[in-house]
N, CA, C and O of each residue as an XYZ file, in Angstrom:
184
protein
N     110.948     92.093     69.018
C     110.332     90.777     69.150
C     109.692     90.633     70.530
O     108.508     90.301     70.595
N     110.331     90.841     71.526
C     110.318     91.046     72.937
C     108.744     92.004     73.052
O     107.851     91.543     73.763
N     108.561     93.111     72.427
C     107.661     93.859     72.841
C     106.115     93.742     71.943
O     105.021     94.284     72.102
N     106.646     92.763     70.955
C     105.426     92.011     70.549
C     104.634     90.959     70.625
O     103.496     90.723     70.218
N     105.972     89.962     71.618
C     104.842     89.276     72.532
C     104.438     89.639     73.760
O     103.658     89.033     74.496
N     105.198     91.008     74.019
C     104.350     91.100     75.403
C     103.241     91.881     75.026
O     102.305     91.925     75.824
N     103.131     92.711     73.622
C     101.632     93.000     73.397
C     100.295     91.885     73.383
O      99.177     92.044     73.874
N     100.910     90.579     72.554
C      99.546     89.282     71.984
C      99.635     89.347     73.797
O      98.493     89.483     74.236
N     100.464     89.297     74.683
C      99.882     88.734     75.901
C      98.886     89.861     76.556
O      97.965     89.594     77.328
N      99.179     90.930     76.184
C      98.453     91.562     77.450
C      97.391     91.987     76.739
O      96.655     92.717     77.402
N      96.960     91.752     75.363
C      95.950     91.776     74.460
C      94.908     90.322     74.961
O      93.738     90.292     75.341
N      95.594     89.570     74.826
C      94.147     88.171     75.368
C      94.448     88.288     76.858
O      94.123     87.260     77.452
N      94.850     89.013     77.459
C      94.958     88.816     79.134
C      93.496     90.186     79.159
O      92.633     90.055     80.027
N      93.405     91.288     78.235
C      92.719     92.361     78.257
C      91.177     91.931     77.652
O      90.126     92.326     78.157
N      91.273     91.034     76.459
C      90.125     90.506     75.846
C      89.366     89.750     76.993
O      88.169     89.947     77.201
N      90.347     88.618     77.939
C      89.865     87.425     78.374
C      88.859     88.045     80.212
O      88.088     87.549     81.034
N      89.583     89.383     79.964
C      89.150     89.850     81.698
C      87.499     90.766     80.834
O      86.345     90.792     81.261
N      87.906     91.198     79.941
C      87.109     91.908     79.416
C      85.969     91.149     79.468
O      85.076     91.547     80.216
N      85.772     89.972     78.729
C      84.665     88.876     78.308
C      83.998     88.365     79.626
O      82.812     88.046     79.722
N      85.292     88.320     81.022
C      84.280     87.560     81.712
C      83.484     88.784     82.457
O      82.394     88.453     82.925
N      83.845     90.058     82.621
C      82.987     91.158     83.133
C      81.556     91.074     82.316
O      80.536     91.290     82.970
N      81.446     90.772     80.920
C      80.435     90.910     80.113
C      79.631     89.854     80.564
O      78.412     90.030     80.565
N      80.229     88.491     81.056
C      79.367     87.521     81.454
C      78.488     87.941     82.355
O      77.269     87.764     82.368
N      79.372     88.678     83.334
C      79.209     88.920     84.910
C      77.354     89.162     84.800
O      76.561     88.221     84.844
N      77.118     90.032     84.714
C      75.565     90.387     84.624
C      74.537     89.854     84.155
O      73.459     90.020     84.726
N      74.672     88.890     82.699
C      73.482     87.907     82.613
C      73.498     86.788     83.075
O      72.538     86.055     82.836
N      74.729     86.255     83.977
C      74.507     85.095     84.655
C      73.776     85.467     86.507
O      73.273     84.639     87.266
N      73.971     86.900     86.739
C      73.479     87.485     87.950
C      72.152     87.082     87.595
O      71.533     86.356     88.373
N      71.397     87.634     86.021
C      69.546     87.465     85.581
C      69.649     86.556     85.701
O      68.686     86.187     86.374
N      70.427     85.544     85.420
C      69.889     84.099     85.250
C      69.764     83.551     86.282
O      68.746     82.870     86.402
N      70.499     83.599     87.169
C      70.998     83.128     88.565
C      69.221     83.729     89.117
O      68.404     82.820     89.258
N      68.836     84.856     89.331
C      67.947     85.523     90.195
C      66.788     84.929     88.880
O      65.883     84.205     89.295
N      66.802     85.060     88.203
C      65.233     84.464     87.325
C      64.391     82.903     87.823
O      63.207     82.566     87.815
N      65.983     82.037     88.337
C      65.800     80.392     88.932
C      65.414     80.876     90.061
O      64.286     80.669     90.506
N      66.200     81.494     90.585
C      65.985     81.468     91.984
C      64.530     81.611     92.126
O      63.831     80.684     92.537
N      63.996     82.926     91.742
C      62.512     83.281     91.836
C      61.317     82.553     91.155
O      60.104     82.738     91.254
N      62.029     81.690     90.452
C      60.704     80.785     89.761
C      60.829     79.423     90.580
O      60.072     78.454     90.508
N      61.980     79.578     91.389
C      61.575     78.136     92.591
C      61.222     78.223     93.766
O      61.147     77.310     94.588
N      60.842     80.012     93.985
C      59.870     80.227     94.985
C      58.540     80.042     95.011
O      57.891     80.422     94.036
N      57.879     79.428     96.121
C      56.361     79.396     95.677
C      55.599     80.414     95.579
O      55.951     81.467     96.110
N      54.310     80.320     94.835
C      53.666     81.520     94.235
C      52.775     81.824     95.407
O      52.006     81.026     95.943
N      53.030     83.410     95.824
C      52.329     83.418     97.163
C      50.720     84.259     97.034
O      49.849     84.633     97.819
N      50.916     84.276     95.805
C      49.468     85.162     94.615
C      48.384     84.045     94.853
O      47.369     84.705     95.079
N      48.143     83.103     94.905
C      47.354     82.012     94.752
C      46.695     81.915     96.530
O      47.355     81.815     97.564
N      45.521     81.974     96.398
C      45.005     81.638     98.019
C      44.440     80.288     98.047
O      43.785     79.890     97.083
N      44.617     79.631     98.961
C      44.833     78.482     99.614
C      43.644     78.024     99.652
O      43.417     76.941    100.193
């Protein structure tokens, strides 16, 4: 009994670390996509 809840735990402790690594990288694009579209456009002459 003992060694089957310490599996469900270290199963969503393994899912839950897992998922946020997967986040990790399209919130980096997203993060750098704002950033660079609220720089001004330096292509355009004055």
């Amino acid at each position: 009994m003992l060694i089957g809840i310490c599996f469900v735990i270290g199963s969503v402790c393994f899912f839950y670390e897992g998922s946020v690594q997967l986040l990790i990288r399209p919130l980096i694009r997203l993060h750098r996509f704002i950033y660079f579209k609220r720089l001004p456009d330096t292509d355009q002459e004055a």
